[in-house]
C-alpha positions in Angstrom: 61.9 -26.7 -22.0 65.3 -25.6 -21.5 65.0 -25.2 -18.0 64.4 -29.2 -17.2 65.9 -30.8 -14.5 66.6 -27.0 -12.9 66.0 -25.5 -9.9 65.6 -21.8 -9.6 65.9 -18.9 -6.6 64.0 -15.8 -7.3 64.5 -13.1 -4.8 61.4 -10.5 -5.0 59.5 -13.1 -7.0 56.3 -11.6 -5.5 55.8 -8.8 -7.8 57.3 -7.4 -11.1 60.2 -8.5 -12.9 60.6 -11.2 -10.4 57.3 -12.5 -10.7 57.9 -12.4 -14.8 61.0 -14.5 -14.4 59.3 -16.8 -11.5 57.0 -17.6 -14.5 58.9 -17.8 -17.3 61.5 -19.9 -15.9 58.5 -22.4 -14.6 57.6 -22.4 -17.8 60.2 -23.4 -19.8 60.5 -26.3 -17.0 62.3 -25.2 -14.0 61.3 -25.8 -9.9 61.3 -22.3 -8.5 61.6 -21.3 -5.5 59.6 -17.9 -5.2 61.1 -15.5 -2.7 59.9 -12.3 -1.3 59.4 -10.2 2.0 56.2 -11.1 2.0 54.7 -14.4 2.0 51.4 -13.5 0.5 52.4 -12.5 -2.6 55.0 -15.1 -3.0 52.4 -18.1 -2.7 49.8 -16.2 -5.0 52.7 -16.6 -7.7 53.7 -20.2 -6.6 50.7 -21.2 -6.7 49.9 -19.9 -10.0 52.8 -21.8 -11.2 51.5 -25.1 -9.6 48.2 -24.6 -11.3 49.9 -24.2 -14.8 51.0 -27.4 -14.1 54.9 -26.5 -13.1 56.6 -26.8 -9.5 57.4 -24.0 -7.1 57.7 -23.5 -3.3 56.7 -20.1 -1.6 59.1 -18.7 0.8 59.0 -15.2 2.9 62.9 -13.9 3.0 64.3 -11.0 4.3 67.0 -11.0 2.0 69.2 -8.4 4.4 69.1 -11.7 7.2 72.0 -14.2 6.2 69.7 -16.6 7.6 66.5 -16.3 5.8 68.9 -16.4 2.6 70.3 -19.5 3.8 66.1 -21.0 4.6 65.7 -19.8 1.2 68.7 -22.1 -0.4 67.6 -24.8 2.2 64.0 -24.9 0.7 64.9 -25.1 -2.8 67.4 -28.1 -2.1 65.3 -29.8 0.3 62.1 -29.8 -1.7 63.8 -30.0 -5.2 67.5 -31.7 -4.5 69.7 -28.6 -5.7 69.7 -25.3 -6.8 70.9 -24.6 -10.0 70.1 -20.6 -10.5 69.6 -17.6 -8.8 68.1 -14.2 -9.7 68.1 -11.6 -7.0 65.5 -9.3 -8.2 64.3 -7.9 -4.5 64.8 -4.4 -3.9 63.2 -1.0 -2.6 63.5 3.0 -3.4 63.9 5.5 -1.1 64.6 8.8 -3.8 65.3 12.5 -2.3 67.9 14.7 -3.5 71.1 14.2 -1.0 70.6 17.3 1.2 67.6 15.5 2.2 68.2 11.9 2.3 68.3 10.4 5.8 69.9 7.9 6.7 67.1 5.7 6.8 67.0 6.2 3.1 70.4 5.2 2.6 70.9 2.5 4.7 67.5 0.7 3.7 68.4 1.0 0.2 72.2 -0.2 0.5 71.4 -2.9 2.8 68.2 -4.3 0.7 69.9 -4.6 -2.8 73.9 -5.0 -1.7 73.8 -6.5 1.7 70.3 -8.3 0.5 72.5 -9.9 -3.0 75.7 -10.7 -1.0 73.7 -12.9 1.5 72.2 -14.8 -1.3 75.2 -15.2 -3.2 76.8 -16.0 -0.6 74.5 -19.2 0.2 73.8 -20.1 -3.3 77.1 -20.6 -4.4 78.0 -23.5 -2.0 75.9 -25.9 -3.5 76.7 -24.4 -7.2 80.2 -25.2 -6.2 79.9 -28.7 -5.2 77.9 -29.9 -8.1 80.2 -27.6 -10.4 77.1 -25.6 -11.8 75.8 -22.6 -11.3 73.7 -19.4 -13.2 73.3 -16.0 -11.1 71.7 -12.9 -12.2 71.9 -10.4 -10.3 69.7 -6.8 -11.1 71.0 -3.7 -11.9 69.5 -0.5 -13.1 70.4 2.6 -15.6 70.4 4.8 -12.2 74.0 2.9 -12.4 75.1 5.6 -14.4 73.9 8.3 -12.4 70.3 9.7 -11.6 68.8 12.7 -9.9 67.4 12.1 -6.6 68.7 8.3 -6.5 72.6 8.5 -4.8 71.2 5.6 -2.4 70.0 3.5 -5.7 72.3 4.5 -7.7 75.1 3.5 -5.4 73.9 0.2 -4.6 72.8 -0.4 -8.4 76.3 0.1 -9.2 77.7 -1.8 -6.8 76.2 -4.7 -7.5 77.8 -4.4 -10.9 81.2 -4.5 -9.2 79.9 -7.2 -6.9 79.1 -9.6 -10.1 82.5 -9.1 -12.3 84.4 -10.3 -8.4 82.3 -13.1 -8.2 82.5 -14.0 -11.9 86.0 -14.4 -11.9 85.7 -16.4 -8.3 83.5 -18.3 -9.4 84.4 -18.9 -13.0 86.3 -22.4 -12.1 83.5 -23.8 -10.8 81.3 -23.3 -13.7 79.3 -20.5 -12.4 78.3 -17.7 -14.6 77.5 -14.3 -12.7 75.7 -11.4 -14.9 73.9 -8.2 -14.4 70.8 -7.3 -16.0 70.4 -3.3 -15.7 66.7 -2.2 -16.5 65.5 1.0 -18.1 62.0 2.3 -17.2 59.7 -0.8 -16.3 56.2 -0.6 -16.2 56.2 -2.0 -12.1 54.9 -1.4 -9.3 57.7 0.7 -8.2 57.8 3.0 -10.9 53.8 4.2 -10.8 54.8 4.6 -6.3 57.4 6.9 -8.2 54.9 8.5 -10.2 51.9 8.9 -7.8 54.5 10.5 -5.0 55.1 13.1 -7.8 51.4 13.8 -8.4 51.7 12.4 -11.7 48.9 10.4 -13.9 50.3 7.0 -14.5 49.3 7.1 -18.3 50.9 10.4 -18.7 54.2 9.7 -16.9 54.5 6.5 -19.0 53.9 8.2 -21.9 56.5 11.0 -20.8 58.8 8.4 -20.1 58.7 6.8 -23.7 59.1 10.3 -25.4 62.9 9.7 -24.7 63.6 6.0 -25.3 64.7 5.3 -29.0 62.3 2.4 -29.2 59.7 5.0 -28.2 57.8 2.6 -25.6 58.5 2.4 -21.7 59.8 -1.7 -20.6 57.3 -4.5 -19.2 58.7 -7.0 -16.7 58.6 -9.8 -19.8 61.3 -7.8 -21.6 63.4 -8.1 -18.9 62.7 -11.9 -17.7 63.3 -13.1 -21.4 67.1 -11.6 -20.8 67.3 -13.1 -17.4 66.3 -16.4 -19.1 68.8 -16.4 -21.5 71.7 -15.7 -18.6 70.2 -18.3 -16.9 70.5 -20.6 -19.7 72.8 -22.7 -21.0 73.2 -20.8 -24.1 74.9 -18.1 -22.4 77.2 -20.8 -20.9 80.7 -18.5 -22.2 79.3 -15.1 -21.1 80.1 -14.5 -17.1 80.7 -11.0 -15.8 78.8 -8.6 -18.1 76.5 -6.0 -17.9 73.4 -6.2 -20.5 71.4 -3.0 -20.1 67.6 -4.1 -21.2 66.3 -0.2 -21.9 65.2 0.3 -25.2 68.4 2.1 -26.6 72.0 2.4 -25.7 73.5 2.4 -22.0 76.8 2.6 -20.8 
């Protein structure tokens, strides 16, 4: 139970890897706070939690509105006395090749996962700062390094990297660590949208997929919660400002 006594924020916690973490983390002992657009799927997951026996509160957030990033900070502190980690898992794709992006595809893309993280971060770090404590994760991608059809993700998935070494070393006094997870190919419900808007069979594309990761098998959301965990942990207490790429072979 190394997550006793904590309180956790989980942006996107509706679906995917932030569902994964929501769990996980509830079940090594933390209050959660599940987050996502919609409030549906959020309670489906908090409510899962409760009936495992953990605690979690269900919030809809619009993580590109400073204030439903502050409601979401206010919730956890109000229903569990302080917040002690955030993960900021939401996000959205918008791929086409640049001479046909709009910029509808942009802007919803940069605003969701940079504009989306900085409001979070933003509120989350006041009350990490006054009890002198503090875990964010913040999610990244390989599309980082570059990706055909993704400058929009690939942009803001880099960014975000730049966005977490600032804050680590802003941060650092105050005993908040800030990390990136970047995620190969996961098995989500993002990737089979991808697949199906190519007119590819899921199983096929998977399979595809794994042909060119050394392990030889695509990610599951678990893969990558268990390396959230461990940021959000206090057995990663001396690591602050790194990138760990969770993709079954070398990044980077």
């Amino acid at each position: 139970m190394r997550f006793d006594g904590r309180v956790a924020a989980v942006t996107g916690g509706g679906r995917g890897i932030g569902e994964a973490t929501c769990q996980l983390l509830a079940g090594q002992g933390a209050s959660v706070v599940v987050s996502d657009l919609d409030q549906a799927v959020a309670e489906a997951v908090a409510a899962g939690i409760r009936d495992a026996g953990g605690k979690a509160e269900a919030v809809a957030t619009d993580v590109t509105r400073a204030a439903d990033a502050q409601g979401m900070v206010d919730l956890g502190r109000e229903k569990f006395g302080r917040l002690d980690i955030l993960v900021c898992c939401a996000g959205i794709t918008r791929d086409n090749l640049l001479f046909k992006m709009t910029d509808e595809d942009w802007n919803g893309v940069i605003t969701t996962h940079l504009t989306g993280s900085f409001n979070c971060v933003r509120a989350a770090q006041a009350p990490m700062v006054e009890q002198k404590y503090g875990k964010i994760v913040l999610l990244s991608s390989t599309s980082a390094l570059g990706n055909r059809g993704q400058t929009n993700y690939s942009t803001a998935k880099a960014g975000l990297q730049g966005m977490a070494k600032t804050l680590a070393v802003e941060l650092g006094p105050f005993n908040i660590n800030v990390n990136v997870v970047a995620p190969g190919f996961v098995e989500t419900r993002m990737t089979q949208a991808t697949a199906e808007r190519q007119g590819i069979d899921w199983e096929t594309y998977k399979a595809e997929r794994a042909k060119a990761i050394p392990l030889r098998r695509t990610g599951k959301p678990d893969d990558i919660a268990s390396v959230i965990a461990f940021l959000a942990s206090d057995e990663s207490s001396y690591v602050t400002g790194q990138v760990i790429y969770v993709a079954g072979g070398a990044r980077g």
